[in-house]
RODO-2510 file (C-alpha; in nm, 4 decimals, decimal comma):
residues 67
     n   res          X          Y          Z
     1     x     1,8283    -0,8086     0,8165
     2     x     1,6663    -0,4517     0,7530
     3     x     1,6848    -0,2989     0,4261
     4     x     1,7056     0,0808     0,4088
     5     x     1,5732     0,2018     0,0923
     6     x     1,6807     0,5360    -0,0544
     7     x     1,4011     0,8160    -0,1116
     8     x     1,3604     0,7228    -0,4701
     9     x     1,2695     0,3850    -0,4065
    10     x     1,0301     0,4647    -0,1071
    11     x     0,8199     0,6916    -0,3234
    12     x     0,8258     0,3693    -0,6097
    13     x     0,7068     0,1986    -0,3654
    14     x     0,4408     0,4306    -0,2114
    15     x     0,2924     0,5300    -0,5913
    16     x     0,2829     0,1754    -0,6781
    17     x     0,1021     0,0360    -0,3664
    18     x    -0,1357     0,3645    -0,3909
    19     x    -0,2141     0,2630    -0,7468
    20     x    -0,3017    -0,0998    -0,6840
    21     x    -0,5028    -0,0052    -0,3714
    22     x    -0,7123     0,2427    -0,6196
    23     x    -0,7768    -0,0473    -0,8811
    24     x    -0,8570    -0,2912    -0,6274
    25     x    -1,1156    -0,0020    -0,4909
    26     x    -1,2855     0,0084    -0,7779
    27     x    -1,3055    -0,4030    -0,8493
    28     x    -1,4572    -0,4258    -0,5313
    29     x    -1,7072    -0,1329    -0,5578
    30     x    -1,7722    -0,3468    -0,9107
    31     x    -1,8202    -0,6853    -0,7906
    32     x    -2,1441    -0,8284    -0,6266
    33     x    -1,9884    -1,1580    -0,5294
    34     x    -1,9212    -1,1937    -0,1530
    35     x    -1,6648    -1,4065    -0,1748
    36     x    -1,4422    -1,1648    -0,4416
    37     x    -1,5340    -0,9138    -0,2591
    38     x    -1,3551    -1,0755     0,1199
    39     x    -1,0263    -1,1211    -0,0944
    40     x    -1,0553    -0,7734    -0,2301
    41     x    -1,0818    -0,6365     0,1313
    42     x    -0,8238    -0,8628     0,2492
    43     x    -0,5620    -0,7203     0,0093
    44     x    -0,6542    -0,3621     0,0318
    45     x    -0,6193    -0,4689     0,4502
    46     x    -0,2343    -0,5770     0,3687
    47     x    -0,2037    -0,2816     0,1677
    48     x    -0,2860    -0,0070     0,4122
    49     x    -0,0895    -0,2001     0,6623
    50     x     0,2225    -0,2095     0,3927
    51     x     0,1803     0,1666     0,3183
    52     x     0,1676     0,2250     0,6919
    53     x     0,5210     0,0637     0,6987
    54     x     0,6474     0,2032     0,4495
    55     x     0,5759     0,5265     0,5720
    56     x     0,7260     0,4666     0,9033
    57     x     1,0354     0,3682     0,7331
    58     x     1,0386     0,6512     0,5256
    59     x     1,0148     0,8730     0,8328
    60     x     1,2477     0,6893     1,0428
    61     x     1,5086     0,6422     0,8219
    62     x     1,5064     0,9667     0,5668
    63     x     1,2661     1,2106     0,7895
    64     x     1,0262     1,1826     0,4571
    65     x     0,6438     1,2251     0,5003
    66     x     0,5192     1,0094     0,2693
    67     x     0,1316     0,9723     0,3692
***
């Protein structure tokens, strides 16, 4: 089942997901181990694909440019 979201919660969404990717920028510019730093990449990977989504969504279903 699809969920449409209303604007509000889209830009929740966006700012929260934006914020994470930031911290998780700068623990991976921090670290020196490989291994942390694999995870780190993985998650900012399923981030940017989540914000890319999102944005789609937003577009789609509200015609809001989010990125």
């Amino acid at each position: 089942m699809a969920v449409k979201f209303v604007i509000g919660e889209y830009r929740v969404l966006w700012e929260a997901l934006k914020r994470h990717q930031a911290e998780l920028e700068r623990e991976s510019a921090a670290t020196e181990d490989e291994d942390d730093q694999l995870l780190i990449d993985d998650k900012l990977q399923k981030i940017d694909d989540m914000l890319r989504s999102i944005a789609i969504a937003a577009k789609d279903d509200w015609d809001i440019d989010l990125g």
